[in-house]
N, C-alpha and C positions, 0 to 999 in steps of 0.2 A: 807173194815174193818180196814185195816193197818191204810187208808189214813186220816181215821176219827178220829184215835187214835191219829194221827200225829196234826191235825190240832185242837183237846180238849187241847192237852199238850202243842201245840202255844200259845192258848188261855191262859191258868193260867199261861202261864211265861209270857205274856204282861202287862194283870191286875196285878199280884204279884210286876211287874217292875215300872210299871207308876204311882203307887202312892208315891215310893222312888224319882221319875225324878222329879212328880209336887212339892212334899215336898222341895229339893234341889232349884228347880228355883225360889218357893216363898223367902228362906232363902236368896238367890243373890239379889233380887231385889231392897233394900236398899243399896246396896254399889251401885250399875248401875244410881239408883236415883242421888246418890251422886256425882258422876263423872262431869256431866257436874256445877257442884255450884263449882265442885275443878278447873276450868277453869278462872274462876275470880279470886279466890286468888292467881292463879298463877300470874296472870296478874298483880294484884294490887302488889303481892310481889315483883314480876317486875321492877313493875313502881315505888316503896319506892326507889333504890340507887337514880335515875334520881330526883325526887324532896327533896332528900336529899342532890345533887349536885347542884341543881340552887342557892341557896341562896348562895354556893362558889364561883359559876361562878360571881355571881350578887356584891358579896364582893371583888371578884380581879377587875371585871370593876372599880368600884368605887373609888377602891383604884389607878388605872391607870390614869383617870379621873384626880382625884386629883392630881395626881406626876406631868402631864401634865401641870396643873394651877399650880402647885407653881415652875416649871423649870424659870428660870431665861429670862425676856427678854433682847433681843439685846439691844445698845442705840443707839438712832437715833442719824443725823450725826449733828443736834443742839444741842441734849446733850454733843455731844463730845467737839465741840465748846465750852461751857458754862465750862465744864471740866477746859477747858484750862486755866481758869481766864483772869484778863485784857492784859496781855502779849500774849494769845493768840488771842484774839479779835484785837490787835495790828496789827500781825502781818498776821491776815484773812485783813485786812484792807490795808497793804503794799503792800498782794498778787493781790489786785486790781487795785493799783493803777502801780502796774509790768505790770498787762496785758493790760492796760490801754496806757502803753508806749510800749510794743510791739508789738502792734495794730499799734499804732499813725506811729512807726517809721518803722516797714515793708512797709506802703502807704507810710509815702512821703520820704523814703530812696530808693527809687527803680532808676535803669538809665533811666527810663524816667521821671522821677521827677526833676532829678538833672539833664539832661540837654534831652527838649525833643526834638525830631527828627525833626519835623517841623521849631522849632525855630534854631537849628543849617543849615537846609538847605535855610531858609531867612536870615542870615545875611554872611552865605558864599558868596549868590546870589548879597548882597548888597556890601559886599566886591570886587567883580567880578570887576561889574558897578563903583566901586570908590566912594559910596553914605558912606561914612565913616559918616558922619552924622547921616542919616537915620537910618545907625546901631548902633550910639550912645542912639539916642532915643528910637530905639525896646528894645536892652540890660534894660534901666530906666523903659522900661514901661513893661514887662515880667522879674522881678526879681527869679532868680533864678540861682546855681551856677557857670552855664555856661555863663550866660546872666552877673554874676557880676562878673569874672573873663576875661571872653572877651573885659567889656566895660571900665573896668581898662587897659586892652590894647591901645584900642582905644581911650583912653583918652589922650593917652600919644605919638599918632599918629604925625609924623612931628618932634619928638626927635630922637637920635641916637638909633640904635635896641637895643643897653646896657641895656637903660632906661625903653624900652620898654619892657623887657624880666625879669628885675629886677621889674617891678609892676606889671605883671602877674604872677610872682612867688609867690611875697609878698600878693597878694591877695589871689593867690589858698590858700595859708597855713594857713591864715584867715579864709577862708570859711571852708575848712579842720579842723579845729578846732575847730568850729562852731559844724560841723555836728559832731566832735567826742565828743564835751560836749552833746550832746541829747542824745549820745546812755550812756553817761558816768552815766546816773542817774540807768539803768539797771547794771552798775556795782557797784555801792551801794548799792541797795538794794540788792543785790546776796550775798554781803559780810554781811550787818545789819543784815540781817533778821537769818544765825544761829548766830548772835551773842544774838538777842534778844531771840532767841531759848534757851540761855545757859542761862541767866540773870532768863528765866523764869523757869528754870531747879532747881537752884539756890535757888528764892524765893518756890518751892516746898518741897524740902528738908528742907528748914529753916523751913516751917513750920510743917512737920512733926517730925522735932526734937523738937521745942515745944509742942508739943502734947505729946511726950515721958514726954519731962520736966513738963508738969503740972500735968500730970498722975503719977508722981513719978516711972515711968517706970514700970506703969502697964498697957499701953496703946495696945488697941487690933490691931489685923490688920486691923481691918473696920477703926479703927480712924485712923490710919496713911495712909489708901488707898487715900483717898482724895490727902493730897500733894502730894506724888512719882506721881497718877494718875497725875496731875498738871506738874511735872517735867518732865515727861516723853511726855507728848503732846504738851508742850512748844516747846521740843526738836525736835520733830516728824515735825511741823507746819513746825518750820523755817529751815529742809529741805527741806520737801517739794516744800517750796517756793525758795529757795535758787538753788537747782541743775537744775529744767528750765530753772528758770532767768539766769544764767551762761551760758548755753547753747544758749540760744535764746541772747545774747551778741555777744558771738564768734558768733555767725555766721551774724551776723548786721555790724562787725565792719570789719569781712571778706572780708563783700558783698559794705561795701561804701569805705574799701581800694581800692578795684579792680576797684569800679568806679570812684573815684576820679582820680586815673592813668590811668582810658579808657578817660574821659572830658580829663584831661589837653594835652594826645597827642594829641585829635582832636582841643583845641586852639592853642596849640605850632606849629601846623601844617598850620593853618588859616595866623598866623602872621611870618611864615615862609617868604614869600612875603619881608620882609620889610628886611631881612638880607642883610645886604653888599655885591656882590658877592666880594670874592677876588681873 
């Protein structure tokens, strides 16, 4: 009897309850609807700073871009040439003809040029034998400044050794000065070329002082860039060309003092033979 009492008054507190719970969960069901549509606009809200951003991104490229194309280029090494005006074109031209001669005179300044080994052991050979002839004609027919130093000796073969020792003196100093006028043209232009360096230095400035002057000295830097440019590469070249060429002298006029004094002991030596004993 209890248990039936118990389980009537379950009964109407369920039905009394369930129709509050269905009522409640119908009222929920629209926002629960609504939840996943608020997922997109999360998203899209999202995604608005990002494409509000690219067109910045997209406007500093461009602007990069651009800075990149109008930076300044280098000049090439003909413009700088052309820079230079005729004074410098001058002395691109002097620089040639420097290397031109210190080419020429490293080959045939060398001591086997100026007396080679071979020809000094044939006419030793011919001197031995007494063919002083024979060595007159090898010295005529193999010119060079052993071959013309020695056959100035031998020319004079059959005179007192006085004679003999005084025209192989007089010849070395000939040929000696020979060889030193070839290297002498490398110390001209070592000296010309900053001179033309200043000359051109000179005509830059003069004309950038006209440019003041025509300007009534309103003249920009771009207009006066031109000549200083001018003065200053004038100036630039004929070092350039000037401190080699000095250098590659000294050491040519070096290298044919030391050979001319190795030749003349090995003829002074040849014609030793002919000395008086006393």
């Amino acid at each position: 009897m209890k248990f039936s009492q118990a389980l009537s008054r379950a009964r109407l507190f369920f039905l009394s309850v369930m129709p509050a719970v269905l009522v409640l969960c119908a009222a929920n069901l629209p926002s629960f609807a609504a939840a996943p549509s608020a997922q997109p606009a999360l998203a899209n809200a999202s995604l608005q700073p990002t494409s509000a951003i690219s067109p910045l991104l997209q406007d500093d490229a461009a602007a990069t871009e651009e800075a990149a194309d109008e930076e300044p280029q280098g000049d090439s090494l003909m413009d700088t040439f052309r820079k230079g005006g005729t004074i410098g074109w001058l002395i691109i031209a002097l620089s040639i003809v420097a290397l031109a001669l210190v080419i020429e005179n490293f080959v045939s300044l060398r001591r086997d040029k100026l007396a080679p080994p071979e020809l000094i052991d044939e006419i030793q050979a011919l001197f031995d034998e007494g063919q002083y002839q024979d060595a007159m004609e090898l010295c005529e027919n193999e010119p060079c400044y052993f071959t013309r130093v020695c056959g100035a000796g031998v020319a004079k073969i059959g005179h007192s050794f006085d004679v003999i020792e005084k025209s192989l003196e007089e010849m070395g100093d000939e040929e000696s000065i020979k060889l030193h006028q070839k290297i002498g043209w490398l110390s001209l232009i070592s000296n010309v070329a900053p001179m033309m360096g200043l000359l051109g230095t000179v005509g830059g400035m003069v004309s950038a002082f006209s440019t003041i002057a025509s300007s009534n000295g309103q003249a920009s830097p771009a207009e006066l860039a031109s000549g200083i440019s001018q003065a200053l590469l004038t100036t630039m070249f004929g070092l350039v060309v000037a401190i080699p060429v000095t250098g590659a002298f000294a050491y040519l006029r070096n290298n044919l003092v030391r050979s001319v004094i190795e030749v003349s002991a090995i003829v002074e030596d040849m014609f030793e033979r002919f000395r008086p004993e006393s």
